[in-house]
VOTI-516699 format. One record per residue (C-alpha): residue number from 1; chain; x, y, z. Coordinates in Angstrom, 1 decimal. Example, Ala and Ser with C-alpha at 12.3 -4.5 7.8 and 13.67 -1.06 7.14 Angstrom:
+-----+---+--------+--------+--------+
|   k | c |   east |  north |     up |
+-----+---+--------+--------+--------+
|   1 | A |   12.3 |   -4.5 |    7.8 |
|   2 | A |   13.7 |   -1.1 |    7.1 |
+-----+---+--------+--------+--------+
This chain:
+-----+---+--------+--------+--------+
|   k | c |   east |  north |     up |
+-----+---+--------+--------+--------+
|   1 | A |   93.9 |  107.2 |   59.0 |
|   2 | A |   91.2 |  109.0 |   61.1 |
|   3 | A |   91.1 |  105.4 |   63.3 |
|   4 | A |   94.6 |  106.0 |   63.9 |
|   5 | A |   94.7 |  109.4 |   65.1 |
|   6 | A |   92.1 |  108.3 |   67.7 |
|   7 | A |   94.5 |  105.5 |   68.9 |
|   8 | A |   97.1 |  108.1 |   69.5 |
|   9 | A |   94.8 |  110.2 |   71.4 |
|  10 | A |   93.4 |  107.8 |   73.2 |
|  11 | A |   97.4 |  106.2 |   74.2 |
|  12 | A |   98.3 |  110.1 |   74.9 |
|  13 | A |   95.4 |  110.7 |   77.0 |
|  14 | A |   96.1 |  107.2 |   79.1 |
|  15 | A |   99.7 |  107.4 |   79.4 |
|  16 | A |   99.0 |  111.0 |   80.6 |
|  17 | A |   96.8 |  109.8 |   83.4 |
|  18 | A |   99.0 |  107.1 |   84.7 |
|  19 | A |  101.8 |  109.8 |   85.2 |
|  20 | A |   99.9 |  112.2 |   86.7 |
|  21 | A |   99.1 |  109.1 |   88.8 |
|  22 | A |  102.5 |  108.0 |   89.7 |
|  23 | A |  104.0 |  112.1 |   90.1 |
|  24 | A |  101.4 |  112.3 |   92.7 |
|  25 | A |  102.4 |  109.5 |   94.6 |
|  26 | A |  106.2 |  110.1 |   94.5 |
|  27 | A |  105.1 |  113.6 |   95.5 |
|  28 | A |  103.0 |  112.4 |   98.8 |
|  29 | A |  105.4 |  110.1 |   99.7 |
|  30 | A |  108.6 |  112.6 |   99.2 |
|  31 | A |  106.6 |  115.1 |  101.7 |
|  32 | A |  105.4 |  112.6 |  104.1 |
|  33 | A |  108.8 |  111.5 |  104.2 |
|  34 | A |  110.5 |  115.5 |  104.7 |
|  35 | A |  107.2 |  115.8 |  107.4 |
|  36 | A |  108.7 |  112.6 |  109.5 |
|  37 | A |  112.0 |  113.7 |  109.9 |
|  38 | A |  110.8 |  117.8 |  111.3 |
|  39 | A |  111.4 |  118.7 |  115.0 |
|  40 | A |  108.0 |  117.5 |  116.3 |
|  41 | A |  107.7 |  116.4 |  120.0 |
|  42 | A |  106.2 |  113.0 |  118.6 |
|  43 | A |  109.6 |  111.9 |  116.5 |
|  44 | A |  111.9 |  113.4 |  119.1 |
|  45 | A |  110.3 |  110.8 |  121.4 |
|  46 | A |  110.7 |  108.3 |  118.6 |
|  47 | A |  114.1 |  109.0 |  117.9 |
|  48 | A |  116.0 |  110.0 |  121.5 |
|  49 | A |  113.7 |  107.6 |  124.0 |
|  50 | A |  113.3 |  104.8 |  122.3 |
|  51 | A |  116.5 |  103.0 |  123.6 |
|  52 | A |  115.8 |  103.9 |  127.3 |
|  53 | A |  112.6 |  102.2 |  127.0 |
|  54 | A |  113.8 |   99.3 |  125.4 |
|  55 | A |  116.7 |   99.1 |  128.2 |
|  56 | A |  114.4 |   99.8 |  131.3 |
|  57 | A |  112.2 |   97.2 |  129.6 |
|  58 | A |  114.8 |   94.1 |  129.7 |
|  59 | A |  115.7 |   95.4 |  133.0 |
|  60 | A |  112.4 |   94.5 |  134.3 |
|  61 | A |  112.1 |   91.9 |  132.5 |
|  62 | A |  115.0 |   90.3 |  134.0 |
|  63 | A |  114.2 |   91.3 |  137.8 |
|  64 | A |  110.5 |   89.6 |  137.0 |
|  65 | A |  112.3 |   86.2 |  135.5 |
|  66 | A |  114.2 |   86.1 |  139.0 |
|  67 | A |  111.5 |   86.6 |  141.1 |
|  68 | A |  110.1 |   83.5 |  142.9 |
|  69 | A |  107.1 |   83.2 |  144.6 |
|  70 | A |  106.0 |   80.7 |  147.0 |
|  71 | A |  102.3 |   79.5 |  147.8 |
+-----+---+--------+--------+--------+
């Protein structure tokens, strides 16, 4: 009986630490997550230049395929 009252305590204490394990994680990532989507300078860039970029990019990439040079 006294074996078996250490088998609980030991199952209680182990399933204890895995869910502090796993709260802490969903916890991190939920903040990390709220943190990426704030006002800073760095994720406005992100999130409003992004496309210009991308745009001004093909643009120069087309006007570099059309270019021909002669030796």
């Amino acid at each position: 009986a006294e074996n078996f009252y250490y088998v609980i305590l030991y199952l209680m204490v182990m399933i204890g630490m895995f869910s502090f394990i796993i709260v802490a994680i969903l916890v991190s990532t939920v903040k990390s997550k709220r943190r990426e989507h704030s006002n800073d300078p760095y994720h406005q860039y992100i999130v409003e230049d992004w496309q210009e970029k991308y745009k001004s990019q093909i643009l120069h990439f087309e006007e570099a395929k059309a270019t021909i040079h002669e030796n």
